[in-house]
Structure formats: structure tokens, C-alpha cells
N, CA and C atoms as a LAMMPS dump frame, in Angstrom:
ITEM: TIMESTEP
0
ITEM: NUMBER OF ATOMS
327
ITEM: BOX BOUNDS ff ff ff
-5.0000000000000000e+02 5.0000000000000000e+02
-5.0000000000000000e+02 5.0000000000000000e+02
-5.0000000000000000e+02 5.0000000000000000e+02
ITEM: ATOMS id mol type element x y z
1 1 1 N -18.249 -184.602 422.784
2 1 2 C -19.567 -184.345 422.242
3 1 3 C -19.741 -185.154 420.965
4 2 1 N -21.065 -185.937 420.827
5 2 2 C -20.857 -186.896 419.935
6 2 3 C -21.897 -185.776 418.411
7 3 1 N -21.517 -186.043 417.343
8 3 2 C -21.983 -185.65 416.499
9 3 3 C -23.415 -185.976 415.849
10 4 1 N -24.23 -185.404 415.325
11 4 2 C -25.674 -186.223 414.645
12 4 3 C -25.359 -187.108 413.927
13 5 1 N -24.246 -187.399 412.868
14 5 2 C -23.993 -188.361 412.342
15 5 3 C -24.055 -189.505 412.563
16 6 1 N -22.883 -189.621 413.973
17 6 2 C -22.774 -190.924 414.506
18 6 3 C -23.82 -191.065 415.016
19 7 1 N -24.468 -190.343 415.511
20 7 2 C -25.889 -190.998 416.424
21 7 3 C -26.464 -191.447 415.469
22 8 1 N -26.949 -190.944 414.382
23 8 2 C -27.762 -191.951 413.179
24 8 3 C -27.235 -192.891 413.057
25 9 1 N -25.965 -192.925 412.758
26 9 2 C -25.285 -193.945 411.751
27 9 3 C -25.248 -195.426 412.978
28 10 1 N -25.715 -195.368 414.095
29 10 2 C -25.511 -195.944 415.532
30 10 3 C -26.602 -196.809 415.419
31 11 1 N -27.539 -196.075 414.76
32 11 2 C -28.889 -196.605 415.083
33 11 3 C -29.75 -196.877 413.724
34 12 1 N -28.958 -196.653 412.783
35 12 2 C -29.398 -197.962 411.22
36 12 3 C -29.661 -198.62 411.244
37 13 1 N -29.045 -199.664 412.313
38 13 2 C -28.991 -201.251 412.227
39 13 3 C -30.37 -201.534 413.183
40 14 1 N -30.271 -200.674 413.921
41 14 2 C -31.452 -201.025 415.31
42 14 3 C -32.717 -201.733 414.846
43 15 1 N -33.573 -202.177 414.901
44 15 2 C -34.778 -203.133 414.479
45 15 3 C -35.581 -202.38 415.074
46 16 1 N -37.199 -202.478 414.621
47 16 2 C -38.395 -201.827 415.384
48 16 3 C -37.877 -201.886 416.736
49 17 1 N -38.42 -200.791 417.651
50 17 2 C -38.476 -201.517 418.87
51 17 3 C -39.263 -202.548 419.254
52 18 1 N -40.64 -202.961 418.673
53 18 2 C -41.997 -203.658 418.92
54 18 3 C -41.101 -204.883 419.103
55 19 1 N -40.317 -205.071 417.437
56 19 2 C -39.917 -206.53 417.09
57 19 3 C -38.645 -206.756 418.37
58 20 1 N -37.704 -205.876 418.294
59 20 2 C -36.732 -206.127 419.911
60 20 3 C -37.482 -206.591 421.137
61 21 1 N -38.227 -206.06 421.347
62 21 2 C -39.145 -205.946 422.782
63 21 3 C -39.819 -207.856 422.585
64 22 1 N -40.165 -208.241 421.41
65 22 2 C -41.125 -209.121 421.147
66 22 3 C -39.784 -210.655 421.058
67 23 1 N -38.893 -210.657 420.356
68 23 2 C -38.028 -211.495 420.569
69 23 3 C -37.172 -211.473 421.695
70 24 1 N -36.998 -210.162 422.637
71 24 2 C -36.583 -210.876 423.6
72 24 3 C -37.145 -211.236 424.646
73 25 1 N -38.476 -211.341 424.616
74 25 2 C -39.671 -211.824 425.567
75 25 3 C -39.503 -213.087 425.114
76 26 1 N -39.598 -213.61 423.748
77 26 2 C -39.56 -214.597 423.16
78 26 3 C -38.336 -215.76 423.743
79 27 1 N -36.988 -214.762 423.745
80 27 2 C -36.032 -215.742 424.157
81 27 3 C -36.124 -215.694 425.903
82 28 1 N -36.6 -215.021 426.484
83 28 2 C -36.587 -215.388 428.01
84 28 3 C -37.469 -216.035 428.286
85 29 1 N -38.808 -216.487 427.698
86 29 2 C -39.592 -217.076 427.908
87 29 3 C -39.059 -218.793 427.772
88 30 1 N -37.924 -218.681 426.305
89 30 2 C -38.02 -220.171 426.234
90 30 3 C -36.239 -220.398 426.82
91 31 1 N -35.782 -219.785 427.34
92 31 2 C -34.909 -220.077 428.305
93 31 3 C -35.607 -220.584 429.753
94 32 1 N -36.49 -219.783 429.769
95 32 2 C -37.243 -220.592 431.358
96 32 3 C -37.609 -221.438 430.962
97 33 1 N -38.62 -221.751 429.808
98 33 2 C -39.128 -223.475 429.809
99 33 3 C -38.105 -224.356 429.714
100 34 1 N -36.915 -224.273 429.491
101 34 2 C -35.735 -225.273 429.727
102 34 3 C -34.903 -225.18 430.89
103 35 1 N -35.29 -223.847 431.162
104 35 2 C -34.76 -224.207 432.605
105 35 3 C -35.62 -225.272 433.996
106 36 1 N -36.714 -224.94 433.561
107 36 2 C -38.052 -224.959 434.416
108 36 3 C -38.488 -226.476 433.957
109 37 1 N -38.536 -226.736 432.725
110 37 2 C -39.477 -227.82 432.26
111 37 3 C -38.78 -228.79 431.842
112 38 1 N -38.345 -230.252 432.404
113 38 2 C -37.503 -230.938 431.651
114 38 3 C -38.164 -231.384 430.383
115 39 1 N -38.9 -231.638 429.98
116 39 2 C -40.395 -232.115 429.164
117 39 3 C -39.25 -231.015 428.063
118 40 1 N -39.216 -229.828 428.435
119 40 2 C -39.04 -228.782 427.078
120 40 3 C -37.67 -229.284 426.608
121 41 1 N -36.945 -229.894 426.983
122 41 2 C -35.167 -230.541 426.43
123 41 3 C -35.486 -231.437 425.641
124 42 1 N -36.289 -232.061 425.574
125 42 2 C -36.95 -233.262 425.215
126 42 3 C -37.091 -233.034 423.211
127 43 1 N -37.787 -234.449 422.64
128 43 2 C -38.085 -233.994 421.095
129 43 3 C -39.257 -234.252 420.833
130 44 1 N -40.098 -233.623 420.1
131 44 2 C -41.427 -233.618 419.628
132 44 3 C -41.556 -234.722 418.899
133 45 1 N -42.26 -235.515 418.357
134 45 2 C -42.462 -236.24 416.84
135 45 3 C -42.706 -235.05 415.819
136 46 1 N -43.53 -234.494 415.841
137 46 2 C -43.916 -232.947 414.821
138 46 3 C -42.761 -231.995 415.082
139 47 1 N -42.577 -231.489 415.676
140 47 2 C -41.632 -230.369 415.95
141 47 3 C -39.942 -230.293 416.246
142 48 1 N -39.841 -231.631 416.704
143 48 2 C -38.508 -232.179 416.873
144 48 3 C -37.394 -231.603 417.671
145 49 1 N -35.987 -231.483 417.646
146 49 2 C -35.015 -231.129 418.893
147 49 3 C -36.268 -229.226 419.829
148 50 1 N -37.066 -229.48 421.14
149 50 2 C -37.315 -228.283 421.367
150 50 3 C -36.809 -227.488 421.381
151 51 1 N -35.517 -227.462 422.158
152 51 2 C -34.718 -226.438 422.753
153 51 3 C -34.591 -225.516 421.304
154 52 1 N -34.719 -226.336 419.995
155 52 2 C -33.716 -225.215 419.23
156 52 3 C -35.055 -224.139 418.758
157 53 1 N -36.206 -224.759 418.687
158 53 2 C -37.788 -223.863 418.616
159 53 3 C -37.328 -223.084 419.936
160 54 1 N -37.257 -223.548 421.119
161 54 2 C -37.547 -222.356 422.105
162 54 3 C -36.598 -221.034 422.353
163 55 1 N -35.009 -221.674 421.694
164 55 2 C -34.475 -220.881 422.34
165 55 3 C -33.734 -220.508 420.884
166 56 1 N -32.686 -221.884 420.34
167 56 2 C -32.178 -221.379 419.035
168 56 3 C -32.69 -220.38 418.047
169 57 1 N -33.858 -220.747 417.538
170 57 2 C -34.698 -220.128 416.515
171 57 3 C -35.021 -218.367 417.071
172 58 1 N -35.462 -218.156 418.38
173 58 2 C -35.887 -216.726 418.685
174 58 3 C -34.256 -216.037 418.773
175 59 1 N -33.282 -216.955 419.003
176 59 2 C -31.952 -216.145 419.173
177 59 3 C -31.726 -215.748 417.773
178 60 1 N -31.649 -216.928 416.669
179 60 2 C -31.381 -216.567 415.506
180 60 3 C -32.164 -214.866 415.13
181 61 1 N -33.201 -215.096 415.015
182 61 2 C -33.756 -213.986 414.672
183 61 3 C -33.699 -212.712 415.679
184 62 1 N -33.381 -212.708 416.754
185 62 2 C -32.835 -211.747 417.289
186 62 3 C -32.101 -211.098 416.032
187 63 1 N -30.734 -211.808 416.33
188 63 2 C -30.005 -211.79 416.202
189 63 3 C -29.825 -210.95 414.795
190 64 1 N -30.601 -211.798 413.4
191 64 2 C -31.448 -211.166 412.229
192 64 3 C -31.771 -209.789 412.022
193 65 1 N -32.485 -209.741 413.445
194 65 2 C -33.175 -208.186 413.449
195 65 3 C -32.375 -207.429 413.504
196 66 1 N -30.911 -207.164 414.333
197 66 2 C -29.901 -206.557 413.888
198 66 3 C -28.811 -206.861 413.323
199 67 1 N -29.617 -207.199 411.621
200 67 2 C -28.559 -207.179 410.569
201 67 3 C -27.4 -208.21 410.795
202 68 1 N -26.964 -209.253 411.753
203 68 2 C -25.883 -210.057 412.091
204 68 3 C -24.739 -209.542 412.138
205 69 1 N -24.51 -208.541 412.842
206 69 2 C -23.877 -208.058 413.687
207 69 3 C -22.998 -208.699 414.662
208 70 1 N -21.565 -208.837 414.553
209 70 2 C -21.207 -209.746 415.499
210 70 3 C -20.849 -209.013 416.838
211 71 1 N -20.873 -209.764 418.486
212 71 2 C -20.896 -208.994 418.852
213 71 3 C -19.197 -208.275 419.503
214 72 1 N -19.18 -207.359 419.712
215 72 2 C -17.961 -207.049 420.048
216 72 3 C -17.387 -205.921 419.141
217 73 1 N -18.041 -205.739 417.987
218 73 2 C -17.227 -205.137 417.304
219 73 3 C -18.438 -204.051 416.644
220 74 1 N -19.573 -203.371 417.576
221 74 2 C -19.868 -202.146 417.248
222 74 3 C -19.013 -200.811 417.331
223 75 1 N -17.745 -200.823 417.779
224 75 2 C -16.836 -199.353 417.743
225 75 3 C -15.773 -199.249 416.712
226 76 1 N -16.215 -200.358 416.02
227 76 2 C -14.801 -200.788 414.367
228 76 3 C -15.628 -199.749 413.465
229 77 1 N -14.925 -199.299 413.176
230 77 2 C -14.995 -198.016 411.942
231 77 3 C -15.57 -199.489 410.717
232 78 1 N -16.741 -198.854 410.001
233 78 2 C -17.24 -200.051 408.909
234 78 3 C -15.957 -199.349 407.649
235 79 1 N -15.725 -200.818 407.695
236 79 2 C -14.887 -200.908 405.857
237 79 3 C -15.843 -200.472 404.853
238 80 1 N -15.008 -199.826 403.739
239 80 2 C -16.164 -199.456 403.111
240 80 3 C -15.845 -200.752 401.237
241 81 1 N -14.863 -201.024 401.23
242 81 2 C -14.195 -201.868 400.013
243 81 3 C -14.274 -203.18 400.574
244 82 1 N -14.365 -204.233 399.568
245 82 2 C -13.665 -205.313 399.704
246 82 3 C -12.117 -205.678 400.534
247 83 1 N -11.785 -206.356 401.299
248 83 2 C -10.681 -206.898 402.365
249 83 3 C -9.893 -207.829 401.455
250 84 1 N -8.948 -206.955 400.64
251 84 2 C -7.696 -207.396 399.704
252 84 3 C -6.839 -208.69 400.684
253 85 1 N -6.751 -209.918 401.205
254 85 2 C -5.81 -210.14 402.357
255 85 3 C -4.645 -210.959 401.198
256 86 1 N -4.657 -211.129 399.773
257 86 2 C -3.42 -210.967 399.073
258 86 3 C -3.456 -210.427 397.729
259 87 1 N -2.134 -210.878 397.48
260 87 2 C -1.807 -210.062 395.913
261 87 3 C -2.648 -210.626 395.415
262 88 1 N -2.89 -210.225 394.298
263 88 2 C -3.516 -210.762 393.228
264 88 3 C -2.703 -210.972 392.322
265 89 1 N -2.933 -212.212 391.61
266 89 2 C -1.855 -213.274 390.67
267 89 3 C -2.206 -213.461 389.69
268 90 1 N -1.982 -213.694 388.497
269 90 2 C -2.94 -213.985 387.187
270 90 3 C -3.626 -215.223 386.996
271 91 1 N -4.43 -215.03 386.457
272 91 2 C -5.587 -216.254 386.496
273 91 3 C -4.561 -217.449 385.582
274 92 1 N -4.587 -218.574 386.109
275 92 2 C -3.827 -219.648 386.086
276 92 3 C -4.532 -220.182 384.231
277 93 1 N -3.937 -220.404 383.364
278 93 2 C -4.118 -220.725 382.451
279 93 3 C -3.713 -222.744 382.104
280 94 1 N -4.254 -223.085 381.333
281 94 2 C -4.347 -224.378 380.516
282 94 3 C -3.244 -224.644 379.69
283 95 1 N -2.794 -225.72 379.606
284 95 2 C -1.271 -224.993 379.046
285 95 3 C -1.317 -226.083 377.699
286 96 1 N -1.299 -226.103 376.378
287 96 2 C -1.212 -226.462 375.488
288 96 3 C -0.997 -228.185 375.158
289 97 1 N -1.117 -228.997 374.557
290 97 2 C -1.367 -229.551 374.573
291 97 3 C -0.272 -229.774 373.555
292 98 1 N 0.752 -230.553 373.542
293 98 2 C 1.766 -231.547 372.27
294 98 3 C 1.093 -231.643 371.293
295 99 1 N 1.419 -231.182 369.841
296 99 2 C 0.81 -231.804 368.45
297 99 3 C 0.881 -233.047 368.398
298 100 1 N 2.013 -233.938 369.047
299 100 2 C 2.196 -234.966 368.423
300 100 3 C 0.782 -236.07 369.884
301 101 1 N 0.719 -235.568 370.742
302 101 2 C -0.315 -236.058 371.669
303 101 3 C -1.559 -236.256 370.983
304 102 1 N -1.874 -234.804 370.323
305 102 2 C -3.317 -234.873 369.514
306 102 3 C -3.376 -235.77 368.485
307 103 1 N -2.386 -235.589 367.638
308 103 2 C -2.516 -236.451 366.277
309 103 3 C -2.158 -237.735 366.886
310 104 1 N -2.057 -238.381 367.934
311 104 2 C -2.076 -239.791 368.323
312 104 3 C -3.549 -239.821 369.048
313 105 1 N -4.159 -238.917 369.923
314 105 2 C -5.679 -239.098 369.975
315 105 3 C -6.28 -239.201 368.803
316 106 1 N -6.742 -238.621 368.226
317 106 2 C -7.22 -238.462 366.83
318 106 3 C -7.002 -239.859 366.079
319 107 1 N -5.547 -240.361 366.262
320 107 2 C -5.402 -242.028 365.23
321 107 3 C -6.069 -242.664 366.725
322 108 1 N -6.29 -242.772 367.55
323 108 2 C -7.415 -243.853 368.387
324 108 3 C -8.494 -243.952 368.369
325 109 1 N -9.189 -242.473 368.191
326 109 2 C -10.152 -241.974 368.033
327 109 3 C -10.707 -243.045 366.813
């Protein structure tokens, strides 16, 4: 039995339905004109590579609409911290400089 929690917490990310419903009309539409239309593989002078208007661009924003989300990994428990993957070392310092270095810049100078 799944809890109210998770069911919310499932469906945060979800996008309007209008806007789901509307981009993926969007991307099946311009998957057929490249399937269908060689003309649509083709490049505009104004608009330039199509394919990535017909198909790239509505995927991107799919994609957008739920938050970029990769896919495969809606059942990973969300991290809630920063992902430590090493030690932490001390910040690397500048290391002094010879007196006798300076006082020979300084006589060139």
C-alpha cells in the first residue's frame, strides 16, 4: 500500500497536463514530417538544420517540463546534500618567495 506522501512527492515534477499533452503532439507531429517529408531533413536559409526545430527543440522542452529528469532513475531515493566523491584537502597555498629573489627584482626594476 503506497502512502500519500509518495504519491505527492511522485507527482511534483509532473508538468501541466495541457503542456504534456501539447509537446507530445508536438514531437509526434515532427517525427512524422521527417519521417514522411524528405524536404523536412533538409536546411532552411531562415530557420536552418529542420530536424532540430521539428524534433530536437519539442524534445528538449519536453523534456524541461519535467524538471530534466534523467530517465531511468525515477525509483532512486532523491539525495538530499551535496555528493562528497573525495576528501577534502586544504586549499593549496603560494609559497613564499626568496628575499634574496626580491631584492634582485627590485635592483632590475
Amino acid at each position: 500500500m503506497h502512502s500519500v506522501d509518495t504519491h505527492r512527492s511522485s507527482h511534483r515534477h509532473a508538468p501541466h497536463p495541457l503542456l504534456d499533452e501539447v509537446l507530445r503532439g508536438a514531437v509526434a507531429v515532427g517525427a512524422l514530417l521527417l519521417v514522411l517529408l524528405p524536404e523536412a531533413r533538409g536546411v532552411h536559409p531562415q530557420l536552418g538544420w529542420l530536424p532540430l526545430w521539428l524534433l530536437g527543440m519539442p524534445l528538449v522542452a519536453w523534456w524541461a517540463a519535467y524538471r530534466f529528469r534523467l530517465p531511468g532513475r525515477s525509483g532512486e531515493v532523491a539525495h538530499c546534500g551535496p555528493v562528497r566523491l573525495r576528501r577534502r584537502l586544504p586549499q593549496a597555498r603560494r609559497r613564499a618567495r626568496p628575499r634574496a629573489a626580491v631584492a634582485r627584482a627590485r635592483a632590475v626594476a
